[in-house]
C-alpha positions, 0 to 999 in steps of 0.5 A, a space after each residue: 380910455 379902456 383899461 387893457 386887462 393884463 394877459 396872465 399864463 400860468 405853466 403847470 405840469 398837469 393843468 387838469 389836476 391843477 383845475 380838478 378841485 378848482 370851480 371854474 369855466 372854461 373860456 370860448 372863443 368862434 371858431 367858423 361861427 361856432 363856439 368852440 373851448 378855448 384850449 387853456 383859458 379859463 375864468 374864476 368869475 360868474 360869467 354867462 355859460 352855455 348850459 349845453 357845453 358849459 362853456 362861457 357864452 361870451 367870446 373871450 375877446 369879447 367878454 374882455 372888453 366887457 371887464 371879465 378876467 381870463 386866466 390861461 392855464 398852460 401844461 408844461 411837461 418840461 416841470 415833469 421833472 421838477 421835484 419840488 418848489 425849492 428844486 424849481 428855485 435851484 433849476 431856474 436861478 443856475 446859470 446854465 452851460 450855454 455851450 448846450 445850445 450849440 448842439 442841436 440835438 439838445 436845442 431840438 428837445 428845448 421848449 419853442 426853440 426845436 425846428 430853430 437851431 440855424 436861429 439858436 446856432 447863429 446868435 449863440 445867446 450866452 443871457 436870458 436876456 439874449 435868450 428872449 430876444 431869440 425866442 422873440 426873432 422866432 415869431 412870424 412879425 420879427 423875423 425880418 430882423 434874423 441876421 441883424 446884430 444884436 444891438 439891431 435886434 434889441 432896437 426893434 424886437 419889443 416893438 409892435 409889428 406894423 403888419 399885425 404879424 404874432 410877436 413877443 411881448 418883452 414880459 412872455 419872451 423872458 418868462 418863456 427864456 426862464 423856462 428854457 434854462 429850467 429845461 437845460 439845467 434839467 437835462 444837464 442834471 439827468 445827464 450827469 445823473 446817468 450810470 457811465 456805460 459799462 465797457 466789455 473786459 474780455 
């Protein structure tokens, strides 16, 4: 049996200055019959490269099923306005006001939740756990089960879809609901951080 290589996103705030002193090889993949960059993925390792576009020579569908390793580095501007490692640790282990997510004008600014507030406003998650299986009714291959109760939900949301249709891994869903909460405990900080408007005294 093949080995499955695990699929591993890493979020930066500025992926270009995260890659700049980083010796690697961006990924490739068809596109029209043409190489083409993939757009986050890159490799540490000495795979074949183009020597016109610098670009991995292998497909990276195919480059994994011949044992190379791709790493997807992601921007993320939500960490813009993180100050550092021990604010991110604040930010992600505080439970955040859930009643946030019942203004869609907050949820329109929220990382793959804007354009879905009738979803978000229907199940009002009050967990991350809740919070991924959200992120995961989103994609094309769950959507099927929008209005099922929760408990419906968690029967079938990790499970592959029949008709190939994009879904959610359990693992990405929750990463991606961590981010979120990082995001809303950030708004709420920013908020609270803004001067009170100054009325008029006539």
């Amino acid at each position: 049996m093949d080995k499955k290589i695990p699929d591993v996103d890493i979020d930066f705030k500025d992926r270009d200055e995260a890659l700049e002193n980083l010796l690697h090889i961006p990924a490739s993949r068809v596109e029209k019959g043409d190489l083409k960059k993939h757009i986050v993925g890159v490799y540490f390792q000495d795979i074949p490269t183009d020597p016109l576009t610098g670009l991995a020579s292998i497909p990276y569908e195919e480059a994994e099923q011949r044992g190379y390793f791709k790493l997807d580095f992601l921007n993320l501007g939500v960490y813009k306005g993180v100050k550092d490692e021990a604010h991110l640790d604040e930010l992600v282990t505080r439970e955040p006001m859930w009643q946030m997510l019942e203004d869609q004008a907050i949820v329109d600014q929220l990382f793959h939740l804007s354009c879905h507030y009738d979803i978000v406003s229907a199940y009002k998650p009050t967990s991350i756990y809740q919070l991924a299986m959200v992120l995961a009714l989103i994609r094309p291959g769950k959507r099927h089960l929008q209005g099922l109760d929760w408990s419906l939900v968690e029967a079938d949301i990790w499970t592959a879809a029949e008709n190939d249709e994009y879904t959610f891994k359990r693992a990405h869903a929750i990463s991606y609901a961590h981010v979120v909460v990082v995001q809303m405990n950030l708004l709420l900080e920013q908020a609270l951080a803004e001067p009170p408007l100054q009325s008029d005294s006539n």
